[in-house]
DRENLUMMI-824474 format. One record per residue (C-alpha): residue number from 1; x, y, z. Coordinates in pm, 1 decimal, m for minus. Layout:
BEGIN
NODE    k         u         v         w
NODE  NUM         X         Y         Z
...
END
This chain:
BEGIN
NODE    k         u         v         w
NODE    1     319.1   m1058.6    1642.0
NODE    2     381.8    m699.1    1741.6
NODE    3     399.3    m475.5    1435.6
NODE    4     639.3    m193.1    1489.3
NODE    5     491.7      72.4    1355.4
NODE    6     267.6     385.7    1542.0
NODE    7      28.3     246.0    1802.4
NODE    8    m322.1     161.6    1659.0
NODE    9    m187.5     236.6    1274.8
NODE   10    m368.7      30.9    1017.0
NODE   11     m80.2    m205.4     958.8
NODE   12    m199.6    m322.4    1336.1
NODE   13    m559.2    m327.4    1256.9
NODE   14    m473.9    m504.2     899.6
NODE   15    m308.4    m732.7    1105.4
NODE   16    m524.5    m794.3    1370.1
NODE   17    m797.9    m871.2    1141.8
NODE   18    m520.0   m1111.4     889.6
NODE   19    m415.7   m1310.8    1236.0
NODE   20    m650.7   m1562.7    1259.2
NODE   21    m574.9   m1649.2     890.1
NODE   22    m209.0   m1702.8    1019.0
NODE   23    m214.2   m2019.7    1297.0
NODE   24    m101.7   m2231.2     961.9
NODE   25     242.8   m2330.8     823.9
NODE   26     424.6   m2107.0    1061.7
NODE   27     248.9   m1791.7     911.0
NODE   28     239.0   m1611.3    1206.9
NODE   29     655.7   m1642.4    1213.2
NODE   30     677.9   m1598.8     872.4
NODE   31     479.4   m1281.2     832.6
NODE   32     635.5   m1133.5    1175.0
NODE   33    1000.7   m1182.1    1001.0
NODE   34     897.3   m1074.9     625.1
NODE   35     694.7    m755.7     754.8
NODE   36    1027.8    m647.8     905.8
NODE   37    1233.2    m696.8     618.6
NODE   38     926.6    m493.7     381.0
NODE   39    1008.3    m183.3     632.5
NODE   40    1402.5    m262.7     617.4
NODE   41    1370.8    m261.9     235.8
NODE   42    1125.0      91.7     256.1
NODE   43    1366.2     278.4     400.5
NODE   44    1606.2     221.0      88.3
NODE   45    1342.2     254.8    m120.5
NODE   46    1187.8     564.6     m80.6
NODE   47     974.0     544.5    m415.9
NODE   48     825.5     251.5    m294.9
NODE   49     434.9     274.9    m129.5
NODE   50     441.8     136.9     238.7
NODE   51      40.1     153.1     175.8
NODE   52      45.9     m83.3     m87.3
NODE   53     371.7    m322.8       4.9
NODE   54     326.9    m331.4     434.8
NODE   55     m54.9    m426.2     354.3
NODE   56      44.0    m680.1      83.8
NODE   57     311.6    m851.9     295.4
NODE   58     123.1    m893.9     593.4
NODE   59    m154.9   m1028.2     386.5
NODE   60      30.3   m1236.9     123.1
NODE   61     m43.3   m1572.2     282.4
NODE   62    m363.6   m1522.2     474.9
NODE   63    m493.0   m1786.5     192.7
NODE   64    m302.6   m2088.8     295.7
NODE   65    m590.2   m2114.7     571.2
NODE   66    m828.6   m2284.1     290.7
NODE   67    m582.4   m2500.1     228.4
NODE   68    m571.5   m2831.7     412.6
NODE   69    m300.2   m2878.1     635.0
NODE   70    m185.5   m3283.7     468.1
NODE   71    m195.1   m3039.8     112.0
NODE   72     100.6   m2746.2     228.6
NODE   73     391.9   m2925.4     223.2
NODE   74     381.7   m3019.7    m134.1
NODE   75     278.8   m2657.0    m244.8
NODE   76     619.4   m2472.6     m73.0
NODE   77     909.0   m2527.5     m48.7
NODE   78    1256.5   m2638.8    m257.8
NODE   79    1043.1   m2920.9    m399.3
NODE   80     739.6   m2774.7    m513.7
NODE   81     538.9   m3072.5    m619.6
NODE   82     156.2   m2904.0    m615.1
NODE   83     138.9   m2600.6    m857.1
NODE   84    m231.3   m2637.9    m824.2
NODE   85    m248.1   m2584.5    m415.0
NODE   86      34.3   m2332.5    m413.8
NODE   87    m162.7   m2126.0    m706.8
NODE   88    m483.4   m2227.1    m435.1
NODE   89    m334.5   m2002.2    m176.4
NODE   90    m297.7   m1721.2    m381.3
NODE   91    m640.4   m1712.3    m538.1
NODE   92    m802.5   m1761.1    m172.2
NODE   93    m557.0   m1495.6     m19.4
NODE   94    m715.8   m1213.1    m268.2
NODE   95   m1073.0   m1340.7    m136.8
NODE   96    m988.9   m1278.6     224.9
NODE   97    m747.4   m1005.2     151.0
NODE   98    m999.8    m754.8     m16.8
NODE   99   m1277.2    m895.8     266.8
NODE  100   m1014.2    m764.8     541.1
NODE  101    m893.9    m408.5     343.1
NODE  102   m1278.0    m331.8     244.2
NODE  103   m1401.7    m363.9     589.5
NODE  104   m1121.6    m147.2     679.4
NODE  105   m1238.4     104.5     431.0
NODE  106    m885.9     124.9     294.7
NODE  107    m858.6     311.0     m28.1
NODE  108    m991.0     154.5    m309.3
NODE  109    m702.0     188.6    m568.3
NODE  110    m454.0      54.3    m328.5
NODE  111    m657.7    m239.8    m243.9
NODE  112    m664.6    m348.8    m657.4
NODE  113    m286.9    m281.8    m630.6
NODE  114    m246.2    m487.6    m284.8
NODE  115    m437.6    m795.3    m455.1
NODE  116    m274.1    m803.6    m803.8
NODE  117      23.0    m856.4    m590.6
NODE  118     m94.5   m1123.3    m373.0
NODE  119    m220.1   m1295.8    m661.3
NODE  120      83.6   m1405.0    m808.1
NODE  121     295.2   m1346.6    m517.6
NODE  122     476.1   m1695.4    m583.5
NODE  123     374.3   m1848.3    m918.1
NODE  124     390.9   m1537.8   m1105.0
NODE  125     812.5   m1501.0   m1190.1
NODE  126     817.0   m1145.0   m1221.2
NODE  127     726.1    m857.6   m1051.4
NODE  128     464.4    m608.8   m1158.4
NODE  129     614.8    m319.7    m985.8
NODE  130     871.8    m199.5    m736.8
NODE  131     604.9    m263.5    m439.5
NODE  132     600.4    m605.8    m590.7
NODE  133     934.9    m623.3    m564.0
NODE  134     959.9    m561.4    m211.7
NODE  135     696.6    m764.6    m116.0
NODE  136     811.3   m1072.7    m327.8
NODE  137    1125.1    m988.1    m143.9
NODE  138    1064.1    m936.2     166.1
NODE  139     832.3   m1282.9     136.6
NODE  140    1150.8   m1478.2      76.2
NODE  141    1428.3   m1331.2     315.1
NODE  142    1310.8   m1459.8     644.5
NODE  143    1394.9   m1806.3     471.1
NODE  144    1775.2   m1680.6     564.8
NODE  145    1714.7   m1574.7     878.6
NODE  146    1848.8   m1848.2    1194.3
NODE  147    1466.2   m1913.5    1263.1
NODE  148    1310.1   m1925.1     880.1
NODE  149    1624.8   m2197.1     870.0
NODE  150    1560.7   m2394.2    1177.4
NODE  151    1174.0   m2429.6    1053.9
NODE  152    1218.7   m2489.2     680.2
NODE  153    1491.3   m2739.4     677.5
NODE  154    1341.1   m2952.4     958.6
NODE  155     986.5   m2957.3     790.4
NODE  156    1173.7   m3029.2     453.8
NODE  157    1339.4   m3304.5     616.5
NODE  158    1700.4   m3165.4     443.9
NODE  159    2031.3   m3149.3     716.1
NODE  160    2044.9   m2778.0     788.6
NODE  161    2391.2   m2741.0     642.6
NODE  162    2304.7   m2821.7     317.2
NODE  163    1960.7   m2663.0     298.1
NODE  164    2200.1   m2364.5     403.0
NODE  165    2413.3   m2405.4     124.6
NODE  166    2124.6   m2405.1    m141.2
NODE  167    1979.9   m2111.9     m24.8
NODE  168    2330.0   m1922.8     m75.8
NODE  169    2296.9   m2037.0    m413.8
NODE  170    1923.3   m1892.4    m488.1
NODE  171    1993.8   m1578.8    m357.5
NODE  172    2073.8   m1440.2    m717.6
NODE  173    1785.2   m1609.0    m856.5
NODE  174    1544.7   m1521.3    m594.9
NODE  175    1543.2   m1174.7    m536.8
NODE  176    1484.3    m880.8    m759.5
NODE  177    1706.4    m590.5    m521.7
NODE  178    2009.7    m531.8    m464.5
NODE  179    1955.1    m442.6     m86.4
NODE  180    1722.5    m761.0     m49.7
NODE  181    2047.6    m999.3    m166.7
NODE  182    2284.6    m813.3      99.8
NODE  183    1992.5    m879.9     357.8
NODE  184    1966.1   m1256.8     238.5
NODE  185    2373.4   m1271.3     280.1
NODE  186    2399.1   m1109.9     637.8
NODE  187    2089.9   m1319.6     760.8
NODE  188    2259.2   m1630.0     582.1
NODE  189    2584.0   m1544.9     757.6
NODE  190    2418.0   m1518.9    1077.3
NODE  191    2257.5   m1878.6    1081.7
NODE  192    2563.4   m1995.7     978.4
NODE  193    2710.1   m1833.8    1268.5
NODE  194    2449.6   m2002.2    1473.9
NODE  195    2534.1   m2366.7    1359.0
NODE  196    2918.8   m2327.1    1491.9
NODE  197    2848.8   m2192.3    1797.6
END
């Protein structure tokens, strides 16, 4: 993944140091569409911290490593069978997380921040703050996007015109801003878009 962001910034060296965390459940594709959405949503959300959310969101997942690979698919997903290995992920993301950011020497207040986010990122049904916002959103709109569709509704085994139309109805549900649920509809539109052509 090539973050977009000033050469040699931290977000690179955060994610440098998260990528071989990421070779697991299509992280690496995942994190590459989410951490573009987190600086699409920063820019209309100037009160927002891009030290604590861009951190958080490329980190989020780095704990679905320690998770076996036969254990994943029934911890994600539309049928989330395995509250026990999706609440697994979290708790070993904010192990490796604070590893990665201390080594870093990133500041120390924004680190607690950063991992009270990741650890709760998808069991915990609200957010804690407006970076958590943004992060929990930006986590869920690649899901819309043509690719997060292609990948999730194959490895879901569900036809990709009706795993399409569920996700237009959790878009509501889902996510917390208002610019995040115009994202998820344009990014909907456009797989759609993709299917009749």
């Amino acid at each position: 993944m090539e973050i977009k962001t000033q050469p040699d910034s931290v977000y690179d060296e955060i994610y440098r140091k998260a990528e071989p965390y990421l070779d697991t459940r299509r992280n690496d594709v995942h994190v590459s569409l989410s951490y573009d959405f987190a600086r699409r949503l920063l820019a209309h959300y100037p009160n927002a911290d891009e030290e604590i959310v861009l951190p958080a969101i490329v980190l989020h997942d780095v704990g679905w490593k320690m998770v076996p690979e036969e254990k994943q698919l029934g911890a994600f997903g539309p049928k989330v069978k395995d509250k026990k290995t999706q609440r697994m992920h979290e708790t070993e993301g904010v192990k490796i997380a604070e590893k990665i950011l201390t080594r870093l020497n990133y500041d120390k207040e924004k680190i607690l921040e950063i991992l009270s986010i990741i650890d709760g990122h998808d069991t915990r049904p609200e957010a804690l703050s407006l970076n958590d916002q943004l992060v929990k959103d930006a986590d869920k709109l690649w899901r819309f996007t043509p690719t997060g569709v292609d990948i999730d509704h194959t490895r879901f085994g569900i036809p990709r015109d009706s795993y399409m139309k569920w996700l237009d109805t959790v878009i509501d549900d889902w996510l917390f801003t208002p610019q995040a649920k115009e994202m998820a509809h344009a990014a909907l539109t456009e797989a759609k878009c993709t299917l009749e052509s």
